[in-house]
Backbone as CSV, one residue per row, in Angstrom:
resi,resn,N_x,N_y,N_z,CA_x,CA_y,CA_z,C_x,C_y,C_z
1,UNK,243.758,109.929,97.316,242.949,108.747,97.489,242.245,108.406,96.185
2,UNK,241.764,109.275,95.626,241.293,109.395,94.453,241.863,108.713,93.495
3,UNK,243.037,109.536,93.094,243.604,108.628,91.836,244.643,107.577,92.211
4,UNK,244.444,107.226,93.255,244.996,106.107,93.486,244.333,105.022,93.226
5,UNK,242.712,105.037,93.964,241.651,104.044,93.138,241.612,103.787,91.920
6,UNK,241.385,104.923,91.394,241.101,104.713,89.819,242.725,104.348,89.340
7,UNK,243.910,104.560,89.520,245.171,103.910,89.149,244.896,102.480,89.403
8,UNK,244.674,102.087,90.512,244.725,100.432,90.971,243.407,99.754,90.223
9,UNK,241.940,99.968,89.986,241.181,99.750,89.399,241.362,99.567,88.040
10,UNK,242.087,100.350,87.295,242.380,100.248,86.022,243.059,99.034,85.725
11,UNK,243.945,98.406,86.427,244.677,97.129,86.437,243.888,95.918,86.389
12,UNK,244.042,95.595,85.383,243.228,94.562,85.314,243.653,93.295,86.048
13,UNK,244.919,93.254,86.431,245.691,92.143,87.049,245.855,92.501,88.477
14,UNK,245.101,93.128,89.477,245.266,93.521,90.561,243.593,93.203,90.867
15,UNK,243.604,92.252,91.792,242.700,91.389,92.028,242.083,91.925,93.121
16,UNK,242.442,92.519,94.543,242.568,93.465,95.743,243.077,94.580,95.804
17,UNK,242.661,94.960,96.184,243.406,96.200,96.939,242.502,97.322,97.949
18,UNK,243.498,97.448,99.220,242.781,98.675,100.263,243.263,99.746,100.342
19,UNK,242.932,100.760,100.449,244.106,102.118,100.657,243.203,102.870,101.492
20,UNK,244.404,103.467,102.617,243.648,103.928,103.448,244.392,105.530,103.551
21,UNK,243.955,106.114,103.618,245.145,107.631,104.352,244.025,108.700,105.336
22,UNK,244.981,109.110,105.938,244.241,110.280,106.955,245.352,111.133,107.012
23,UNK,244.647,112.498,107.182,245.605,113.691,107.007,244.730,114.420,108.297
24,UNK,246.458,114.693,108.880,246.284,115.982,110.518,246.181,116.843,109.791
25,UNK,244.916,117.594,110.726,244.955,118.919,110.312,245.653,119.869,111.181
26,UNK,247.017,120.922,110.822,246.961,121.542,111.768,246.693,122.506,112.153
27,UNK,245.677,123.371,111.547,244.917,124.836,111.777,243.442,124.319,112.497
28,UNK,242.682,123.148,111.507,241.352,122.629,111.791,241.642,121.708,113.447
29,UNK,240.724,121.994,114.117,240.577,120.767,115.371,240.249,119.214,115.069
30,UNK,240.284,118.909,113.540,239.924,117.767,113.420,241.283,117.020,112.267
31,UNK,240.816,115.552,111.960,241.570,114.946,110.675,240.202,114.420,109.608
32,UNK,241.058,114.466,108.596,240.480,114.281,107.273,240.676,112.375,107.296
33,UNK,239.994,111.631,107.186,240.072,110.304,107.290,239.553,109.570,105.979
34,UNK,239.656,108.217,104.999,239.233,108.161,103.742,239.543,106.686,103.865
35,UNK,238.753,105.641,103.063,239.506,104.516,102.930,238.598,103.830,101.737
36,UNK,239.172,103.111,100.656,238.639,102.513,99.793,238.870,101.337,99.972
37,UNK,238.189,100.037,99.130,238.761,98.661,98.807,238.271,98.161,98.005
38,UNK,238.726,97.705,97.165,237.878,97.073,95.880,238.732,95.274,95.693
39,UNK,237.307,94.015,95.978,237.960,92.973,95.583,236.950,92.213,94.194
40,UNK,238.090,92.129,93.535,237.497,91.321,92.303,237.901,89.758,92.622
41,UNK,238.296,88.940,93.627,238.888,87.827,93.642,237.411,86.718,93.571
42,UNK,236.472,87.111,93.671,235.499,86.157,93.487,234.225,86.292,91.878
43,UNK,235.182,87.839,91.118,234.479,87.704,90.021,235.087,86.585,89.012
44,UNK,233.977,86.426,88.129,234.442,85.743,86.683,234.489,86.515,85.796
45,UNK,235.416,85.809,84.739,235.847,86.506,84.024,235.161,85.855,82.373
46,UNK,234.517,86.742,82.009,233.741,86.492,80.979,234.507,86.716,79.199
47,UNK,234.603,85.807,78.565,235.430,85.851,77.472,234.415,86.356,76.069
48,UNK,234.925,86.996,75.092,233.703,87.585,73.927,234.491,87.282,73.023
49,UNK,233.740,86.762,72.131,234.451,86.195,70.879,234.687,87.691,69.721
């Protein structure tokens, strides 16, 4: 989950993105659950001379 954010974040041309994953556990009685989203579609984009 991790470096998947920071892979897709780094893109400067990837405007959205959600990622979700969950992992069964099968020794633990439970699941591991995670979800990120990052949208830049309503930032501006600031130019520096």
């Amino acid at each position: 989950m991790r470096e998947a954010h920071l892979r897709l974040a780094a893109l400067e041309q990837v405007t959205w993105f959600s990622v979700e994953a969950e992992n069964f556990e099968s020794i633990h009685n439970h699941s591991a659950y995670a979800a990120v989203e990052l949208d830049r579609r309503g930032e501006r984009s600031c130019s520096r001379p």
